[in-house]
C-alpha positions as MATLAB code, in Angstrom:
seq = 'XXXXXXXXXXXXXXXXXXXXXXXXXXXXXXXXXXXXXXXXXXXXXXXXXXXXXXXXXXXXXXXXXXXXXXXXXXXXXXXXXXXXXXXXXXXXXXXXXXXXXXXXXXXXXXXXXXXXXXXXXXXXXXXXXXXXXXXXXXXXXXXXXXXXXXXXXXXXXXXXXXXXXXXXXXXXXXXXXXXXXXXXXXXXXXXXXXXXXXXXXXXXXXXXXXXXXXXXXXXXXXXXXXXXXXXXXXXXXXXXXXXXXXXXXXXXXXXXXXXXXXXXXXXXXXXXXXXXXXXXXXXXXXXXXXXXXXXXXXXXXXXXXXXXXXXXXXXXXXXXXXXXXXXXXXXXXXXXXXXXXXXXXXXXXXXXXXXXXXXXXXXXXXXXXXXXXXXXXXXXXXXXXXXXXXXXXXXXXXXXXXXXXXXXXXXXXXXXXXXXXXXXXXXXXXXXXXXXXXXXXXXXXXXXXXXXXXXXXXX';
ca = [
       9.606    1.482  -24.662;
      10.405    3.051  -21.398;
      12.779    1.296  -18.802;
      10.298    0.022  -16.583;
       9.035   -2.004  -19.477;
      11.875   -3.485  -20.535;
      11.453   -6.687  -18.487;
       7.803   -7.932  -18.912;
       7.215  -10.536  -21.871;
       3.881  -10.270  -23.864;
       1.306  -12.933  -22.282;
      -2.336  -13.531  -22.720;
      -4.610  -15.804  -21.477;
      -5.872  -19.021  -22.832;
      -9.287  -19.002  -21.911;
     -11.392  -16.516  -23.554;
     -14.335  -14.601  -22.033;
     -17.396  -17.014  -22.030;
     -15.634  -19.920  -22.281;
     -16.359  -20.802  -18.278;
     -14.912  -21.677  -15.364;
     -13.699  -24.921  -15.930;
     -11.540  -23.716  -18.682;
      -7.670  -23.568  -17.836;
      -7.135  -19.588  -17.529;
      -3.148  -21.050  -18.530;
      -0.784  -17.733  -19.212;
       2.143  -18.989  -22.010;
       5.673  -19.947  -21.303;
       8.396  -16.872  -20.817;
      10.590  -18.698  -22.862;
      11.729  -17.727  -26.067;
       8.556  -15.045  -25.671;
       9.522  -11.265  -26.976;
       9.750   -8.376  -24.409;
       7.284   -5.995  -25.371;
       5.767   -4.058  -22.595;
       5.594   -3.735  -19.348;
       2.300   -4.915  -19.127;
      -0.290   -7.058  -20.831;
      -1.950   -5.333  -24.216;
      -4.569   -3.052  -23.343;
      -8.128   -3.923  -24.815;
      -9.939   -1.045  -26.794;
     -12.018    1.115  -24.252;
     -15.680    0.438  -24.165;
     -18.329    3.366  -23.703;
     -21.255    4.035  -22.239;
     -23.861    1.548  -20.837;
     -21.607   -1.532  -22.329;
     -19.034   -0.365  -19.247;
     -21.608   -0.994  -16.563;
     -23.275   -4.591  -18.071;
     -22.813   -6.965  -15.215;
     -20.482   -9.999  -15.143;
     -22.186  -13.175  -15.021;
     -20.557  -15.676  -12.996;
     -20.116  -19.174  -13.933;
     -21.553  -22.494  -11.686;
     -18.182  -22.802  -11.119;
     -17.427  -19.499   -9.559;
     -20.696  -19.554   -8.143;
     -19.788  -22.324   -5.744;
     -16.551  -20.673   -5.044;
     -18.354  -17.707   -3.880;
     -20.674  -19.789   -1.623;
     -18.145  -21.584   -0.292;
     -16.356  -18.979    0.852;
     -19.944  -17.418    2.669;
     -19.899  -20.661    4.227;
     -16.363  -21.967    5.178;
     -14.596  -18.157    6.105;
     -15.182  -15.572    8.914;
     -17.074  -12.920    7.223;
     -14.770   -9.705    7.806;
     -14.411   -8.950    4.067;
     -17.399   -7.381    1.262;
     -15.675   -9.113   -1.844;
     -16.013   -7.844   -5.048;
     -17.754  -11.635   -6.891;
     -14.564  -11.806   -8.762;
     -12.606  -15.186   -8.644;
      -8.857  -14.075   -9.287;
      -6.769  -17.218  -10.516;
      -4.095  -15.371  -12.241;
      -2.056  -12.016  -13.368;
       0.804  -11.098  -15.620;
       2.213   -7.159  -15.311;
      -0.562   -5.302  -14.763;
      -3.721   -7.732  -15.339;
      -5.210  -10.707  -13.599;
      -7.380  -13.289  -14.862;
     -10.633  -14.628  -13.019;
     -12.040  -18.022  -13.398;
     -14.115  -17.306  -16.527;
     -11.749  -16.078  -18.453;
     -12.170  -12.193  -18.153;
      -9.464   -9.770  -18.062;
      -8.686   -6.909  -15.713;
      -6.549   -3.730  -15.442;
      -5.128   -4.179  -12.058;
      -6.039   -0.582  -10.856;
      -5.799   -1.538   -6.649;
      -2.587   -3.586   -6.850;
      -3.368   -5.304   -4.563;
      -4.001   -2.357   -2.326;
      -0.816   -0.830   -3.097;
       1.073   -4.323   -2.366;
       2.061   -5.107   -5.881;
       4.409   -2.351   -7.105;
       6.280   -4.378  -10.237;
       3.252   -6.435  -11.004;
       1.891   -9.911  -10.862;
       4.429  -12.623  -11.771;
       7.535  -10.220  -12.078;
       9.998  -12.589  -13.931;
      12.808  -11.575  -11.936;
      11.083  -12.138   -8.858;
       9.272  -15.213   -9.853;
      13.262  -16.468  -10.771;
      14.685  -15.556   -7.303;
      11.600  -16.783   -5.016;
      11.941  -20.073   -6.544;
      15.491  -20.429   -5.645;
      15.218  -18.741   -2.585;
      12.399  -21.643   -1.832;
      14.974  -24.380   -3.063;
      17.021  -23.544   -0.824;
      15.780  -21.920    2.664;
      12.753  -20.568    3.357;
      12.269  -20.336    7.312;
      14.814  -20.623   10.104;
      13.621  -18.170   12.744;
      15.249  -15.393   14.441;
      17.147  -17.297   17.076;
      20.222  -17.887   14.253;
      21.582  -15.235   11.923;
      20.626  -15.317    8.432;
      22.450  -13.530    5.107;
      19.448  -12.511    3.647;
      18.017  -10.537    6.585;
      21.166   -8.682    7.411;
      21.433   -7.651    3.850;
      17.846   -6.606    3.480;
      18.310   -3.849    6.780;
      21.726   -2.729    5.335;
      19.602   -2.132    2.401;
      17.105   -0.099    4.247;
      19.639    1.609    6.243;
      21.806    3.135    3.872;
      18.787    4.521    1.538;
      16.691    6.046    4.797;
      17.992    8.285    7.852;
      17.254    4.804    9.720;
      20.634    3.402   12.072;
      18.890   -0.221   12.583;
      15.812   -2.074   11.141;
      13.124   -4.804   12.647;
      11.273   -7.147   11.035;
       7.573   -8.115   11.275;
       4.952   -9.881    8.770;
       2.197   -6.828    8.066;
       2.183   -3.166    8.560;
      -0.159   -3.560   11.482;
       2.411   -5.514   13.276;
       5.287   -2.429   12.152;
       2.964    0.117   13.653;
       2.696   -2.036   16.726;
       6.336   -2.485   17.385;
       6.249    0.903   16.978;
       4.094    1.671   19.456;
       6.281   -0.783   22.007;
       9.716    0.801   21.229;
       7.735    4.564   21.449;
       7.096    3.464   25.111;
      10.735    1.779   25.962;
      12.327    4.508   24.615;
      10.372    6.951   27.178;
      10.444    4.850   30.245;
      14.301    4.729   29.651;
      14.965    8.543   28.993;
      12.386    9.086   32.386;
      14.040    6.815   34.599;
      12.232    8.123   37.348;
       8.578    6.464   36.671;
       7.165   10.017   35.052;
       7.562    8.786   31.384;
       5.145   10.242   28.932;
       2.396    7.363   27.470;
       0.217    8.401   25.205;
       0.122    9.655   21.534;
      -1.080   11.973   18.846;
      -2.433   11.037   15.967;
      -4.845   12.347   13.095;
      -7.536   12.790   11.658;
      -8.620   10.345    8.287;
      -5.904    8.278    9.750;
      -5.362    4.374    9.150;
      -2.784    2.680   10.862;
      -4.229   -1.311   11.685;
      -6.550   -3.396   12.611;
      -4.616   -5.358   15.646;
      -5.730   -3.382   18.867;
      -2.564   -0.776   19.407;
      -3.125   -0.140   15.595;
      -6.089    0.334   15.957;
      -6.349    2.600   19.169;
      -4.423    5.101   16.266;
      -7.084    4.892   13.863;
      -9.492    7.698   13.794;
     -12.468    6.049   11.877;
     -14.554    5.229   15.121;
     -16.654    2.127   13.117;
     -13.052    0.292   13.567;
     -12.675    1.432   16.533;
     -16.191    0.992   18.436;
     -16.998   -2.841   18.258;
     -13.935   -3.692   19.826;
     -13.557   -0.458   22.551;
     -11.993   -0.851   25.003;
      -8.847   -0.509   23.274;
      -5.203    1.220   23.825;
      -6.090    4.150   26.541;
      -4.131    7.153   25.604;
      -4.551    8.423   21.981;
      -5.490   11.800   20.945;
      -7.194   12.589   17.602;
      -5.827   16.086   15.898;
      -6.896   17.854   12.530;
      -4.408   16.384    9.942;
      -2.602   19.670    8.784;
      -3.489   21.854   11.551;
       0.233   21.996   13.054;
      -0.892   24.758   15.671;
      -3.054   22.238   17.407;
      -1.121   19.574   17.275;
       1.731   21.419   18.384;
      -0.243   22.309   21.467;
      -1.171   18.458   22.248;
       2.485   17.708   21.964;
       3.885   20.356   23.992;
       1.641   18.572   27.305;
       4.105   16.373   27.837;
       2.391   13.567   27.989;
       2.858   12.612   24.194;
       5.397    9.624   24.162;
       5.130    9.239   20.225;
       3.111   11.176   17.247;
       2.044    8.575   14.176;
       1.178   10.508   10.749;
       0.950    9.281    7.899;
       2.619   12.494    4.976;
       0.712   10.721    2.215;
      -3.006    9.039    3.416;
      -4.024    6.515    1.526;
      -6.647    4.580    3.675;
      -8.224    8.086    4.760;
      -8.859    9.462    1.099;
      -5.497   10.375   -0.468;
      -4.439   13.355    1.737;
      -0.837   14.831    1.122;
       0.898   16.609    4.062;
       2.320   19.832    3.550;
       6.210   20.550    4.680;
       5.364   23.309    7.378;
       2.818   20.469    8.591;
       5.492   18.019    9.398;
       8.381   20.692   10.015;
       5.914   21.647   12.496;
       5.598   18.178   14.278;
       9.127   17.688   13.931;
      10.176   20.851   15.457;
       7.406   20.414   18.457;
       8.433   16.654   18.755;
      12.086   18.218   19.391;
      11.259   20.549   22.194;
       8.961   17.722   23.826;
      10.911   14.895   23.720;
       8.669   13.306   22.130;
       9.236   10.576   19.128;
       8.102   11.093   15.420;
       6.483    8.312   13.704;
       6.088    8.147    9.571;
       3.757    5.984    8.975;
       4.668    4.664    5.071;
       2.977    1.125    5.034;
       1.077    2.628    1.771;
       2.801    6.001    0.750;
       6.608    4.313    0.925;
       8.884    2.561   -1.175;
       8.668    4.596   -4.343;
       4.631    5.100   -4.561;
       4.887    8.741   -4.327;
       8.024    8.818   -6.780;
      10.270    9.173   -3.873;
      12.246    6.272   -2.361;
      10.424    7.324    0.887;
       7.445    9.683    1.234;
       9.067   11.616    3.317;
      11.939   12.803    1.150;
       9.721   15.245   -0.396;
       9.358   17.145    2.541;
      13.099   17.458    3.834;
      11.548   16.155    7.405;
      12.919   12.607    8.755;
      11.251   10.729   11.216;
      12.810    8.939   14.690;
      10.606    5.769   13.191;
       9.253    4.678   10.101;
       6.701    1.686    9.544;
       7.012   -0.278    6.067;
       5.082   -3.112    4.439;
       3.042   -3.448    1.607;
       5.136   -2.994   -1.485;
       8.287   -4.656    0.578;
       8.282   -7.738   -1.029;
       5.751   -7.486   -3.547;
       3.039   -9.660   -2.357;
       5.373  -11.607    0.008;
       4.281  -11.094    3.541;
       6.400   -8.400    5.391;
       6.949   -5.460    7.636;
       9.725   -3.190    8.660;
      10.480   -0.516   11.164;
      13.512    1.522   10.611;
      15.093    3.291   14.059;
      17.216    6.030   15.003;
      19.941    4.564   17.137;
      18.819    6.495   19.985;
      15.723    4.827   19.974;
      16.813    1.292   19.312;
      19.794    1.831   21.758;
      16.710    0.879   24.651;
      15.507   -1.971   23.305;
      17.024   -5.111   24.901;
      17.028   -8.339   24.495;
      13.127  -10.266   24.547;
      11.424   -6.754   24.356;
      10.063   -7.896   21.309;
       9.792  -10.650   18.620;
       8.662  -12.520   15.815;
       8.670  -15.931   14.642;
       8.624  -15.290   11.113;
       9.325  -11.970   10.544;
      12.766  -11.391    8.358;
      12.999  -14.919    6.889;
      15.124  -15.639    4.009;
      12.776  -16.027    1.547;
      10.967  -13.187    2.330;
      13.906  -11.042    2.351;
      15.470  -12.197   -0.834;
      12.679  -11.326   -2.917;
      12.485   -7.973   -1.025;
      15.636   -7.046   -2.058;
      15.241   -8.071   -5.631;
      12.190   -5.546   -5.282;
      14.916   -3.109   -4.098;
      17.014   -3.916   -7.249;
      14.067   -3.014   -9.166;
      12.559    0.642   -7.675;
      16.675    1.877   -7.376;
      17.390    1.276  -10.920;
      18.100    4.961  -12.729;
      14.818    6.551  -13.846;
      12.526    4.223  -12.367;
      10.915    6.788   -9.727;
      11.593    9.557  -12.033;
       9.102    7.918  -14.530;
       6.832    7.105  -11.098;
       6.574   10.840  -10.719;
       6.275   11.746  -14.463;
       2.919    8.655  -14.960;
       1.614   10.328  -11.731;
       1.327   13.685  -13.189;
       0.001   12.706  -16.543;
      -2.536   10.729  -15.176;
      -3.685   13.246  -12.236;
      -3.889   15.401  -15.431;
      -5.923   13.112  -17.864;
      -8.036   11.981  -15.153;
      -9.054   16.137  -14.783;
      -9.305   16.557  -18.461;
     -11.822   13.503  -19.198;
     -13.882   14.030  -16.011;
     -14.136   17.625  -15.900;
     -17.672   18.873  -16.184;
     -19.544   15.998  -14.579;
     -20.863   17.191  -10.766;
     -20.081   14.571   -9.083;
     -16.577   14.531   -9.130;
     -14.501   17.127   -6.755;
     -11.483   17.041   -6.678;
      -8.322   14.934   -8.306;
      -5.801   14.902   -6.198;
      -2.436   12.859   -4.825;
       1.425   12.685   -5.356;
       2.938   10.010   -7.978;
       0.840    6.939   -8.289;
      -1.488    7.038   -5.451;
      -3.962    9.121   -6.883;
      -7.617   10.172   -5.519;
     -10.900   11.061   -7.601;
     -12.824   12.648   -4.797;
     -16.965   12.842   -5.404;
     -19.844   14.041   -3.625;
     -21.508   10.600   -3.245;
     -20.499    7.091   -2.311;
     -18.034    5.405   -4.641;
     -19.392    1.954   -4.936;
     -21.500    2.246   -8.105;
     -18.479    3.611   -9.594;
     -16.184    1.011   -8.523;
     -18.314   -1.418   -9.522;
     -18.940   -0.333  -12.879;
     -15.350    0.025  -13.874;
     -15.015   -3.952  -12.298;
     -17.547   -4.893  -14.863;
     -15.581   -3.138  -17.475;
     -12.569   -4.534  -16.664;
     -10.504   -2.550  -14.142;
     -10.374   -3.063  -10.529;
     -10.110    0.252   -8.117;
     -10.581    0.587   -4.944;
     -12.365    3.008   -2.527;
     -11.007    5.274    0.107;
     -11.903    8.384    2.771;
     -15.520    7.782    3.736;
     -16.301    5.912    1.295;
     -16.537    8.899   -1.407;
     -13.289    8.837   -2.879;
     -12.097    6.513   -5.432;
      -8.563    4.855   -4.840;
      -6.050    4.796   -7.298;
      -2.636    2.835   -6.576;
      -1.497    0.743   -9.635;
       1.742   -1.111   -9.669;
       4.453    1.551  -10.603;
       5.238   -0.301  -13.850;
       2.238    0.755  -15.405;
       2.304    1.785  -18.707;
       0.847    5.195  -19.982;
      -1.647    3.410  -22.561;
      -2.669    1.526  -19.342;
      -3.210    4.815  -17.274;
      -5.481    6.482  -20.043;
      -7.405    3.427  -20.706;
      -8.322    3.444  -16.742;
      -9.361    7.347  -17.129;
     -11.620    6.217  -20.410;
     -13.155    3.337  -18.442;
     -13.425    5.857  -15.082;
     -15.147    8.190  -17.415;
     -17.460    6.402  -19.345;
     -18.607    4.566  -15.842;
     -19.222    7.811  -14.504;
     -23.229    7.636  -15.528;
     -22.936    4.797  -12.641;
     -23.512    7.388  -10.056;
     -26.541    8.730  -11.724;
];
């Protein structure tokens, strides 16, 4: 047992397969349960056509389903899978079946589903103060950005909800910053950012984002953003250099885009041109931070640090949050009702968050991140080696890429119906692969066996 396993009990679900949706999916009592794994028991691999045989849905889930066609804004194509619960690295749906929680929630739940620790410390937490707002001081908070401080190259830390809202404060303080080092009304306002990028949907966000079917239904949006190769330092060097680049987003690992790492002379370059321009550098590690890459922060691989850096997803676990972390000289301009947020920092949110801190800092644990990573970027070439769809493997620690030279979907599917989730990415041909980093190595090459025996899915 490795020491990211050493805190998940063994659990399985009542309900069995079949037995519909109006049996109780109930997961067992912790206590007096052994510690086994990190993760629930992996179920033998199945082969061939048996991986792709569709899920029938019960009446029960059936209704959910419609219900949710009929009562919800329809912004999301669902998977017809009713989640209802999840130990380590499985959930349960509403009839029963068991998954292998490939997608994590899109790289949200980095210990798991139902970490006991956290489960233990967001119930007290709730007990005793959830929400106060930021007009008083809270413990929590003030911990939680010491935290974040002394592990990052950061001098002082806001707090938002999502990673959209991080990128947006970003975005404000990029522009502050500016108009107060150009007092004389000739501040740069626009900014660079690249190609295969994803940074939000709200509509700064999303004036960064270079896929244009975000971008196009809701034009106009932000005026001011230039789209450069990602990698291609010479050219963006030459964008920054104009002077009229307040603030360069990148993201060194894409996740959204199709798993794209950055290369050191790529951000050394953007750092070095950001220098001479005056212009601000903005990591963008809502995805790649916080341990996914098997760094602390993405960004420690290359030796580059950023004026800003935008957190969320794995922050809390599941537990709504965002962060960006500031160079003093940056937050030095920000005064008083430049910006705000009515729930962003609470307590609650904030205690768990640094419980998740606890957790990723603990000797080893991104060590064994980057180990997992490599094995499974090398199992994954090993098993699907030789089939003609399938390009490339490629990422850093565990946000891995299977790139393929037609759409995803049929894959994706046929792994859900086999009993792990994953996700797509890029344009659509790239599957996405960001488990929670407590995955076990009997869970990664169970998702490779189930990846390749779901490969005849794209015949």
């Amino acid at each position: 047992m490795n020491s990211l396993q050493s805190s998940f009990l063994a659990v399985a679900p009542v309900a069995k397969p079949g037995a519909g949706a109006g049996a109780r999916v109930a997961l067992p009592s912790r206590r007096g349960a052994r510690v086994i794994s990190a993760c629930l028991a992996v179920p033998p691999p199945t082969t061939g056509a048996a991986s792709a045989a569709p899920r029938e849905l019960s009446a029960a889930s059936r209704a959910v389903v419609e219900d949710e066609a009929r009562y919800l804004v329809g912004t999301y194509k669902r998977s017809e899978v009713v989640v209802v619960a999840g130990r380590g690295c499985k959930v349960y749906d509403a009839d029963g079946r068991e998954y292998l929680d490939m997608a994590a929630g899109i790289a949200v739940s980095a210990l798991g589903h139902a970490h006991p620790d956290l489960v233990a410390v967001a119930a007290e937490q709730a007990a005793t103060l959830v929400h106060s707002s930021n007009v008083v001081y809270t413990k929590e908070q003030v911990e939680l950005a010491k935290r974040l401080v002394e592990t990052s190259f950061a001098d002082r830390v806001f707090f938002c909800n999502t990673g959209t809202e991080a990128n947006e404060a970003a975005i404000k303080f990029s522009r502050k910053f500016q108009r107060v080092a150009h007092p004389n009304g000739d501040a740069p306002v626009e900014f660079l950012a690249f190609s295969n990028c994803f940074h939000g949907r709200t509509m700064g966000a999303l004036a960064l984002t270079s896929k244009s079917q975000y971008r196009e239904p809701f034009e106009p949006v932000m005026p001011g953003v230039t789209f450069s190769e990602y990698g291609n330092v010479e050219e963006a060097k030459k964008i920054i250099k104009s002077g009229r680049i307040a603030a360069v987003f990148v993201e060194p690992v894409q996740g959204e885009g199709g798993i794209h790492s950055a290369t050191k002379e790529f951000l050394q370059g953007l750092r070095e041109a950001c220098d001479e321009a005056g212009a601000l550098l903005v990591f963008d590690e809502v995805q790649c931070g916080l341990g996914r890459t098997g760094y602390l922060w993405a960004h420690d691989a290359y030796g580059v640090e950023p004026d800003m850096m935008t957190l969320a997803k794995p922050l809390a676990n599941g537990y709504p949050i965002g962060a960006v972390l500031l160079k003093e000289k940056v937050a030095a301009t920000i005064g008083y009702g430049d910006h705000g947020t009515t729930y962003g920092g609470n307590p609650f949110v904030c205690k768990v968050a640094l419980t998740v801190f606890d957790k990723i800092q603990k000797p080893g644990f991104l060590a064994e991140v980057s180990q997992k990573g490599e094995n499974f970027k090398q199992l994954l070439r090993t098993k699907l080696s030789g089939n003609p769809h399938v390009k490339e493997v490629r990422g850093v620690g565990l946000i891995v890429g299977i790139e393929l030279d037609v759409p995803a979907t049929p894959l994706v599917n046929a792994c859900l119906n086999a009993g792990v989730m994953v996700l797509t990415a890029g344009k659509g041909n790239v599957v996405r692969l960001v488990p929670p980093l407590i995955i076990s190595e009997k869970e990664l090459e169970h998702a490779a066996d189930v990846i390749r025996d779901c490969l005849p899915a794209l015949d």
